[in-house]
C-alpha positions in Angstrom: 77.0 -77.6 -25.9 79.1 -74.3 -25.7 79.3 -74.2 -29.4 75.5 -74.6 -29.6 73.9 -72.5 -26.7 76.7 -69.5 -28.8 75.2 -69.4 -31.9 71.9 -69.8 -30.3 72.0 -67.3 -28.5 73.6 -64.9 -31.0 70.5 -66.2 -33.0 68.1 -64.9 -30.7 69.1 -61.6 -30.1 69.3 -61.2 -34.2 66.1 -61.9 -34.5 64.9 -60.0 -31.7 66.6 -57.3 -33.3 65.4 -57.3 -36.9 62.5 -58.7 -36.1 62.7 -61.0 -38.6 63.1 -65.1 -37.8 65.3 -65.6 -41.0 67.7 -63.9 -39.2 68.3 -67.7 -38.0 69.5 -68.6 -40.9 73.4 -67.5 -41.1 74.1 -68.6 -37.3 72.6 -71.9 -38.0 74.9 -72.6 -41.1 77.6 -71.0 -39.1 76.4 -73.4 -36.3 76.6 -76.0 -38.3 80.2 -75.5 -40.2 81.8 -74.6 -36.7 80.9 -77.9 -35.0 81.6 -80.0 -38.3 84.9 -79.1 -37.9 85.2 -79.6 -34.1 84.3 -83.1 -35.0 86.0 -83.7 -38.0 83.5 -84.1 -40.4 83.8 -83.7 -44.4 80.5 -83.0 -45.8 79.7 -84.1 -49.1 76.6 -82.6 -50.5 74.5 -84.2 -54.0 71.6 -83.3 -55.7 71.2 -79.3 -54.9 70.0 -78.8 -58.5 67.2 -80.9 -57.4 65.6 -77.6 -55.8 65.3 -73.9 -56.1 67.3 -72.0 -52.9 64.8 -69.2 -53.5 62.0 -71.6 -52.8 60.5 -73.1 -49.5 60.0 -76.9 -49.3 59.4 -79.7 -46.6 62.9 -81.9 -46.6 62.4 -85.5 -45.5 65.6 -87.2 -44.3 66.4 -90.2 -42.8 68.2 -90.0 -38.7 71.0 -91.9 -37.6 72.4 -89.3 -35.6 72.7 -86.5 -33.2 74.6 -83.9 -35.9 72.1 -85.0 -38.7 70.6 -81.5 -37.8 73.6 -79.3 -38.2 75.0 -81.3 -41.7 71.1 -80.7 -43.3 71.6 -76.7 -42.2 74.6 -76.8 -44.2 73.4 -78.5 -47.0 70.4 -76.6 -47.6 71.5 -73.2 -46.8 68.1 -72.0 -46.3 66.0 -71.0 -43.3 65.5 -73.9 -42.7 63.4 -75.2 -39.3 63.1 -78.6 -37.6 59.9 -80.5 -36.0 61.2 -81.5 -33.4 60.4 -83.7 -30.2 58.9 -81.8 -27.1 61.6 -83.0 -25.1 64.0 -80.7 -26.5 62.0 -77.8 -24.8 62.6 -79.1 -21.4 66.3 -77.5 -21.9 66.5 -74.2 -20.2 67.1 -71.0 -22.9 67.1 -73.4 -25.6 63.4 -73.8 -25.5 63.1 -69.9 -26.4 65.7 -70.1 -29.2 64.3 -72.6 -31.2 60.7 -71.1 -30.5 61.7 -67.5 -31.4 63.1 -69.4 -34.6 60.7 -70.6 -35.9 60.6 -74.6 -35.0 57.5 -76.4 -33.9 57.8 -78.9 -30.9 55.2 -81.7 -31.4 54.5 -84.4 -28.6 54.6 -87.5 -30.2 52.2 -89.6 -27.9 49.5 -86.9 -27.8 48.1 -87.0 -31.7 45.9 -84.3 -31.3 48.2 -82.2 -29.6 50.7 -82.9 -32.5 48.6 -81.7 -35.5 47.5 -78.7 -34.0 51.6 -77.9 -33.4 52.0 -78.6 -36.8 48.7 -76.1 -37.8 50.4 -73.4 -36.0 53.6 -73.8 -37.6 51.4 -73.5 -40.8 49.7 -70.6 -40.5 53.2 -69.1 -38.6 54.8 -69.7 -42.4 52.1 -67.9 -44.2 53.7 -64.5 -42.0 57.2 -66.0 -42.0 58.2 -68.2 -45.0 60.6 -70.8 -44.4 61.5 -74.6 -45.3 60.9 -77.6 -43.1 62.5 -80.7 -41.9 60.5 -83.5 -40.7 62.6 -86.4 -40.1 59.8 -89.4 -41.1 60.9 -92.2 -39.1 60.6 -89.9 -36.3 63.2 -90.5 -34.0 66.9 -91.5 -34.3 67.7 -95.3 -35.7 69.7 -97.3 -33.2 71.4 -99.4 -35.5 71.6 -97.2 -38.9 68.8 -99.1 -40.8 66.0 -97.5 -41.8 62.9 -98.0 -39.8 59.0 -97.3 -40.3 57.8 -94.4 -41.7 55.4 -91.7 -40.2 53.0 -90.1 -42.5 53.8 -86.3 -40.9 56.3 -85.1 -43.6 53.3 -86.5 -45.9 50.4 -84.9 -44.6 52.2 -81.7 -43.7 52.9 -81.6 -47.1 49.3 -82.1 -48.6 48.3 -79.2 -46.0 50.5 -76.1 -47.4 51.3 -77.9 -50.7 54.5 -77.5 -50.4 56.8 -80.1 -52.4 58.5 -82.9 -50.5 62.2 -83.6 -51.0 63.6 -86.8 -50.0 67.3 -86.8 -48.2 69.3 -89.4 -47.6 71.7 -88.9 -45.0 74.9 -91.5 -45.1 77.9 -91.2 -43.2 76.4 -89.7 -39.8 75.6 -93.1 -38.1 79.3 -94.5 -38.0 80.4 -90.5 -37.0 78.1 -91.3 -33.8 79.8 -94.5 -33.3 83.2 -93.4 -33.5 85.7 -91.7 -31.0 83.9 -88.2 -30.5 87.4 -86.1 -31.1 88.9 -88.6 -33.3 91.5 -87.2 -35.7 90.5 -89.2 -38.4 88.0 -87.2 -40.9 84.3 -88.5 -41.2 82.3 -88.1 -44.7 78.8 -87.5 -44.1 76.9 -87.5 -47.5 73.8 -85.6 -48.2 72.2 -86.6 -51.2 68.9 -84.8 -52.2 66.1 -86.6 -54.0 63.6 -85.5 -56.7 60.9 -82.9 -54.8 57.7 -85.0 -54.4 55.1 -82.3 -55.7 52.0 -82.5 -53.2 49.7 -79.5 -54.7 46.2 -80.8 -55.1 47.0 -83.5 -53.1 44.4 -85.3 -50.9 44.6 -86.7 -47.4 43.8 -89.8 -49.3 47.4 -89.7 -50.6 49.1 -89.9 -47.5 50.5 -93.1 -47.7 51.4 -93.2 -51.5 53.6 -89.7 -50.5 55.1 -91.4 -47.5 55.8 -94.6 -50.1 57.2 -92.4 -52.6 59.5 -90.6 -49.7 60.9 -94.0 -48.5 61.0 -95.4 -51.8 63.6 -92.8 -52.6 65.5 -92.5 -49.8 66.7 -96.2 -50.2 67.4 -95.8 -54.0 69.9 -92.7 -52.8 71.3 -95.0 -49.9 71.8 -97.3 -52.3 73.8 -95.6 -54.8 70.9 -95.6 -57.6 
């Protein structure tokens, strides 16, 4: 939590600075890295040819796991934002961080109130560009298998056009279930998919995109 409310911080007054919100990108990485090796992870990172770093997408991965957000900052190396639950803005100072960065906090049993999070956050990208994480099963799995999922990543996609790439994240639910300080080194692997283009896309298509998501996700979990 040190390690977090840190960088978070350090974050903050870098953007308030520059006055720029990609500014959160090199202490998120840097985030990241530090607390991989305070709990002995090894990341292991496939499929970055599958997308352009200069380029902003929407990634969709699976969530077994609390540091499933810090190991996709590493992977993608981008400014890269989460939507995220609106509990997570409950927590004192963090709540202004992740706001000032860029993140959208959606409340999951208010629909309404969720799109028009997610409408902001659109029209906030057109100022600030930046990729996006939706995790589609939309909260953490309790016993590592994938579970249904939500058509956000889909339909956020079909709204800013943006292409959709698939991540499958192994590895991070047996780090949760392990000793926290363990000595033993954990591999988490994250394994990007082939970007889901969603330009000219209609609402119609939601559930086809969100197919297509899960569809690949299990292939890459798989091994295929």
């Amino acid at each position: 939590m040190i390690c977090t409310f840190f960088y978070g911080l350090l974050s903050l007054f870098a953007i308030l600075l520059s006055k720029k919100k990609s500014s959160f990108k090199y202490y998120s990485v840097q985030w990241g890295k530090t607390l991989g090796r305070l709990f002995g992870v090894k990341l292991k990172v496939v499929g970055k040819e599958n997308f352009d770093s200069n380029k902003q997408y929407i990634f969709a991965p699976n969530h077994s796991s609390l540091i499933d957000f810090q190991v996709l900052l590493v992977a993608v190396n981008q400014y890269l934002v989460f939507v995220a639950k609106k509990e997570l803005g409950r927590i004192p100072i963090f709540n202004s961080i992740i706001k000032t960065a860029g993140f959208v906090l959606v409340d999951r049993r208010n629909n309404k109130e969720a799109v028009k999070s997610l409408e902001d956050l659109r029209l906030d990208m057109e100022k600030y560009p930046r990729s996006v994480a939706i995790f589609p099963e939309g909260t953490r799995s309790k016993d590592g298998n994938l579970q249904d999922f939500k058509k956000g990543a889909a339909v956020f996609g079909i709204d800013t056009g943006m292409p959709i790439i698939p991540v499958a994240i192994t590895g991070s639910y047996s780090w949760w279930n392990r000793s926290l300080f363990s000595n033993k080194p954990n591999t988490i692997n994250i394994i990007f998919g082939i970007p889901i283009h969603t330009k000219n896309s209609l609402y119609e298509d939601r559930d086809k995109i969100t197919m297509s998501i899960k569809d690949q996700i299990i292939k890459l979990r798989n091994g295929q």
